[in-house]
C-alpha positions as CSV (number, residue, x, y, z in Angstrom):
1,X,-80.4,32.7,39.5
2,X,-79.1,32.6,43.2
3,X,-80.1,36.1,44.7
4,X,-81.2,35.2,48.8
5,X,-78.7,31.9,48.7
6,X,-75.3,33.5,48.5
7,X,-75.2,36.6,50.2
8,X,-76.7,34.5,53.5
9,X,-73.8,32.2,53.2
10,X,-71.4,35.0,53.1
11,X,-72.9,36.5,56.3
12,X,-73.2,33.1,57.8
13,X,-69.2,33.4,57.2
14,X,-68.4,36.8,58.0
15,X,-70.4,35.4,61.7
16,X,-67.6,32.4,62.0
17,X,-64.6,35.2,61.6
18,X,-66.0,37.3,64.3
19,X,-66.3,34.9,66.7
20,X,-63.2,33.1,65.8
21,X,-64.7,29.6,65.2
22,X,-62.7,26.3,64.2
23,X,-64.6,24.9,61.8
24,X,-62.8,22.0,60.0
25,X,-64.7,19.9,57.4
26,X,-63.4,16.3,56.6
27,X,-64.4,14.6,53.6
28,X,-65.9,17.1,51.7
29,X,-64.4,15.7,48.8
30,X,-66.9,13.2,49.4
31,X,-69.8,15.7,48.3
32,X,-70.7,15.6,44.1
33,X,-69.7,19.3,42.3
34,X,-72.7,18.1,39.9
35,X,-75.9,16.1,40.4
36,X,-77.8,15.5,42.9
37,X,-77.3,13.5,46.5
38,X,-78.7,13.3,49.5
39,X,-76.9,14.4,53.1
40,X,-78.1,12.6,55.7
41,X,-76.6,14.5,59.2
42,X,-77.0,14.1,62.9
43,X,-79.0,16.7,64.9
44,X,-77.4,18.0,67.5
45,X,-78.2,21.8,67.4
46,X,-80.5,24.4,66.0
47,X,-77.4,25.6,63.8
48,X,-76.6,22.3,62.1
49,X,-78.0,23.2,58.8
50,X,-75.6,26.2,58.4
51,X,-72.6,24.0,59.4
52,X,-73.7,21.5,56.9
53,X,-74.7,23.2,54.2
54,X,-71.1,24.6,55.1
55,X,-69.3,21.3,54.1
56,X,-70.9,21.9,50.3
57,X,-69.0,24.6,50.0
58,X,-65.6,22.9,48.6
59,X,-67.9,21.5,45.7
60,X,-69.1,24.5,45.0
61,X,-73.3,23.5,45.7
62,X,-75.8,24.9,47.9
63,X,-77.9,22.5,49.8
64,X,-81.9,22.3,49.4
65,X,-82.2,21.3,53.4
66,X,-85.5,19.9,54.6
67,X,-87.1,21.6,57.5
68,X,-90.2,21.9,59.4
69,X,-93.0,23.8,58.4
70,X,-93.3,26.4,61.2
71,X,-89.3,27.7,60.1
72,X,-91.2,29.2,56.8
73,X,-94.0,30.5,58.7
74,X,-92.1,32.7,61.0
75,X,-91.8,36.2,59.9
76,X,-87.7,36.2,59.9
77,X,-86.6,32.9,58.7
78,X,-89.5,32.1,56.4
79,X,-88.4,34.7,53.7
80,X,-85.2,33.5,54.1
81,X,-85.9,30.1,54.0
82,X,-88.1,30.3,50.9
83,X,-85.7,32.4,49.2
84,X,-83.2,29.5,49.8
85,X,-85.4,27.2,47.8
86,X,-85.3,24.9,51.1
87,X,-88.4,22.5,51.4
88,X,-90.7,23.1,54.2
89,X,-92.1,19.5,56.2
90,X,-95.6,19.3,57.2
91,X,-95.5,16.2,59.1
92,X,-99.9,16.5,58.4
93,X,-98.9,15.7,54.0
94,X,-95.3,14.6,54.0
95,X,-96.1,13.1,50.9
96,X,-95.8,17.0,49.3
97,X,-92.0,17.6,51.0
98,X,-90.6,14.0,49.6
99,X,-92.0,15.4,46.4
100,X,-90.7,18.3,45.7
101,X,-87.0,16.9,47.4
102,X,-86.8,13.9,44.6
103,X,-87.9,16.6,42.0
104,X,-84.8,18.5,43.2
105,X,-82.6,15.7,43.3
106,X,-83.9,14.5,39.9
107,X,-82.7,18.1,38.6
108,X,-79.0,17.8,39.9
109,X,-80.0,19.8,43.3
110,X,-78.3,18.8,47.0
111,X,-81.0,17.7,49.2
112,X,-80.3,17.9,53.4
113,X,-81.9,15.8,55.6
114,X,-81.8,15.3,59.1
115,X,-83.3,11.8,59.3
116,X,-83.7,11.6,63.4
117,X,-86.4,14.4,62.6
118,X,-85.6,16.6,66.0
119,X,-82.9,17.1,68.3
120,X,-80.9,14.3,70.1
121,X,-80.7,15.6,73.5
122,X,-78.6,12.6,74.5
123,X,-75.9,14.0,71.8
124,X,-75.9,10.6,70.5
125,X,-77.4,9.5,67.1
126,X,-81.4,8.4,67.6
127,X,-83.6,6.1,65.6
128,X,-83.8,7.6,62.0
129,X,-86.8,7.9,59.9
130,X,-86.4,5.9,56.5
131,X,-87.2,9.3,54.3
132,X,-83.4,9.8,53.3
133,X,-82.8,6.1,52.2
134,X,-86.1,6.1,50.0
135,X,-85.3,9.5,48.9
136,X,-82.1,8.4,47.6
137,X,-83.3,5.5,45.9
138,X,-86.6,7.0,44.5
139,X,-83.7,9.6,42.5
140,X,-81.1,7.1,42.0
141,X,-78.7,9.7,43.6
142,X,-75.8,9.0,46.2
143,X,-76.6,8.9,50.0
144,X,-73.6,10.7,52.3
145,X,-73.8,10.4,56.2
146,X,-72.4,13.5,57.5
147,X,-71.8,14.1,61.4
148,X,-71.6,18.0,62.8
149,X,-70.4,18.0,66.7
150,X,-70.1,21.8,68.5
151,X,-72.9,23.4,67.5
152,X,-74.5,22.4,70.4
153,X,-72.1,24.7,72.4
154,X,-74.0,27.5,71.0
155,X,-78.1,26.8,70.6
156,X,-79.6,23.6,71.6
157,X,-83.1,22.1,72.7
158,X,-83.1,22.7,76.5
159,X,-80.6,24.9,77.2
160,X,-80.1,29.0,76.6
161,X,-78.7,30.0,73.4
162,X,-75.2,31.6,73.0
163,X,-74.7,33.0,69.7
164,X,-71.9,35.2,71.1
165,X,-69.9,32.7,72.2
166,X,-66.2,32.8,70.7
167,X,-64.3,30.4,69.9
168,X,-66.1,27.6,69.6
169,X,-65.0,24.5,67.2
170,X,-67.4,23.2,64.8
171,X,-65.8,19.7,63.7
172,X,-67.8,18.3,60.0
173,X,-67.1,14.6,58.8
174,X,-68.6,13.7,55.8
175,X,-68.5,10.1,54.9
176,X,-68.7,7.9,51.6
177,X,-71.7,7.4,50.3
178,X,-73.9,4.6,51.1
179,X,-75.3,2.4,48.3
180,X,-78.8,2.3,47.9
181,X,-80.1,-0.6,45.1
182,X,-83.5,-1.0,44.8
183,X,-83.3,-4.6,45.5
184,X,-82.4,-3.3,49.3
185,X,-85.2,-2.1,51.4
186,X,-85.1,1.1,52.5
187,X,-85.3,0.1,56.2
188,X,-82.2,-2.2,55.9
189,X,-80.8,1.1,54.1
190,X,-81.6,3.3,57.0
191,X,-80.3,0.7,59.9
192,X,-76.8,1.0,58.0
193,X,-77.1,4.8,57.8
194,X,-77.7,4.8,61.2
195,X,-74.5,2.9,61.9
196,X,-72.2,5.3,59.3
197,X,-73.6,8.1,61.3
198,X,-72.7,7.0,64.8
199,X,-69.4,5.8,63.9
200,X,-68.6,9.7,62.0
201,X,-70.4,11.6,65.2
202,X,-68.4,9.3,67.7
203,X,-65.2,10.0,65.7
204,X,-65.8,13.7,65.8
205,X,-66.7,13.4,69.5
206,X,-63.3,12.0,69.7
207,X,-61.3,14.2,67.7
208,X,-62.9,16.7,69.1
209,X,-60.4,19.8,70.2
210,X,-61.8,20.9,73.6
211,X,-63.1,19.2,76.4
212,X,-66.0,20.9,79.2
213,X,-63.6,22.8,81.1
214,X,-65.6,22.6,84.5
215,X,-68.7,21.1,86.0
216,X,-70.6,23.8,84.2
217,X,-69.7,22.7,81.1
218,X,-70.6,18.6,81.5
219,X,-74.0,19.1,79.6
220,X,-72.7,19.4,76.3
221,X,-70.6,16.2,76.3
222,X,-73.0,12.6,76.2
223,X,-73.2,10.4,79.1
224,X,-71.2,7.6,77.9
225,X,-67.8,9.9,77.9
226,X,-68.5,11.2,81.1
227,X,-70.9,14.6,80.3
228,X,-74.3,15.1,82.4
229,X,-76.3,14.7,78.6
230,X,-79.5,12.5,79.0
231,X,-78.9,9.1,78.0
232,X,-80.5,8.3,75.0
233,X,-83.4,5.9,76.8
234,X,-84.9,8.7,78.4
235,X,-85.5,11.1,75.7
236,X,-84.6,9.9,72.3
237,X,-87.9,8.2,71.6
């Protein structure tokens, strides 16, 4: 039974209706409403799991998302993230985390995973780890890219956090799943991932509904369309 899950989704809600946010979600019919997959999402922002556990909402599942170890050791969010049933990453014995994440899957859970591991500061998508691929193969469960661009706007590495800020969009493309065979390495998986994931975040980038409205505003827009972002060879290593 669901007792923390649900009613922190419905706050996470009643949050998007006071500050007037336009969230759209394309392609959630791309998500399963039964057995388990894998989503595999950019990282952009210190809000993206919400947003993308948001997108499994239309089918109805709650996401299992993967997270470092020191979220369920703080005294707020640990509870709260335990209580979830999300899977805490200790990068010291990962072999524990991919565990427990293909037991879930092999139950009919939704496992999140944000295979770039940290924030891309350049707002671009960085070299992925192969964890989501072999994850996906390991359960024999579908892999869905998923891109989440406006978070950012709100909380992001390097820059202060805005939680107050009002209408903000929040833009969510889901994609088809990848295949994953087993004859297919799980590094020639993850190249392909990498390349769903850039071409979803570049089309939400450009579907986007609001562009920086001042100088002020250039750092939350990448390089390559004309924001002050890092580009990606200087910090996305």
């Amino acid at each position: 039974m669901e007792i923390v899950y649900p009613p922190v989704v419905g706050l996470a809600k009643t949050m998007f209706r006071v500050l007037d946010m336009r969230i759209q979600i394309v392609g959630a019919q791309h998500i399963p409403t039964s057995g388990g997959a894998v989503l595999a999402s950019n990282h952009v922002s210190y809000l993206d799991f919400i947003f993308c556990g948001l997108a499994a909402q239309p089918a109805k599942r709650l996401v299992r998302f993967m997270a470092k170890k020191s979220v369920f050791d703080h005294r707020v969010s640990g509870p709260l993230m335990r209580g979830m049933r999300h899977i805490p990453v200790d990068r010291t014995a990962g072999s524990a985390a991919f565990q427990e994440a293909e037991t879930a899957l092999r139950k009919g859970e939704v496992v999140g995973v944000f295979p770039e591991a940290t924030i891309s500061e350049s707002f671009t998508v960085k070299a992925l780890k192969s964890g989501a691929a072999r994850l996906a193969q390991s359960a024999g469960v579908p892999l869905l890219p998923m891109a989440v661009w406006g978070p950012h706007r709100l909380w992001t590495k390097g820059h202060p956090k805005d939680l107050t800020k009002r209408h903000v969009p929040v833009l969510i493309k889901v994609g088809e799943p990848l295949a994953v065979p087993p004859e297919v390495t799980a590094d020639a998986i993850t190249l392909q991932l990498r390349q769903r994931l850039s071409v979803l975040l570049e089309q939400a980038q450009k579907d986007y509904p609001e562009k920086p409205s001042g100088p002020q505003e250039q750092w939350w827009m990448p390089a390559h369309l004309g924001g002050t972002a890092p580009r990606p060879e200087t910090v996305d290593v």
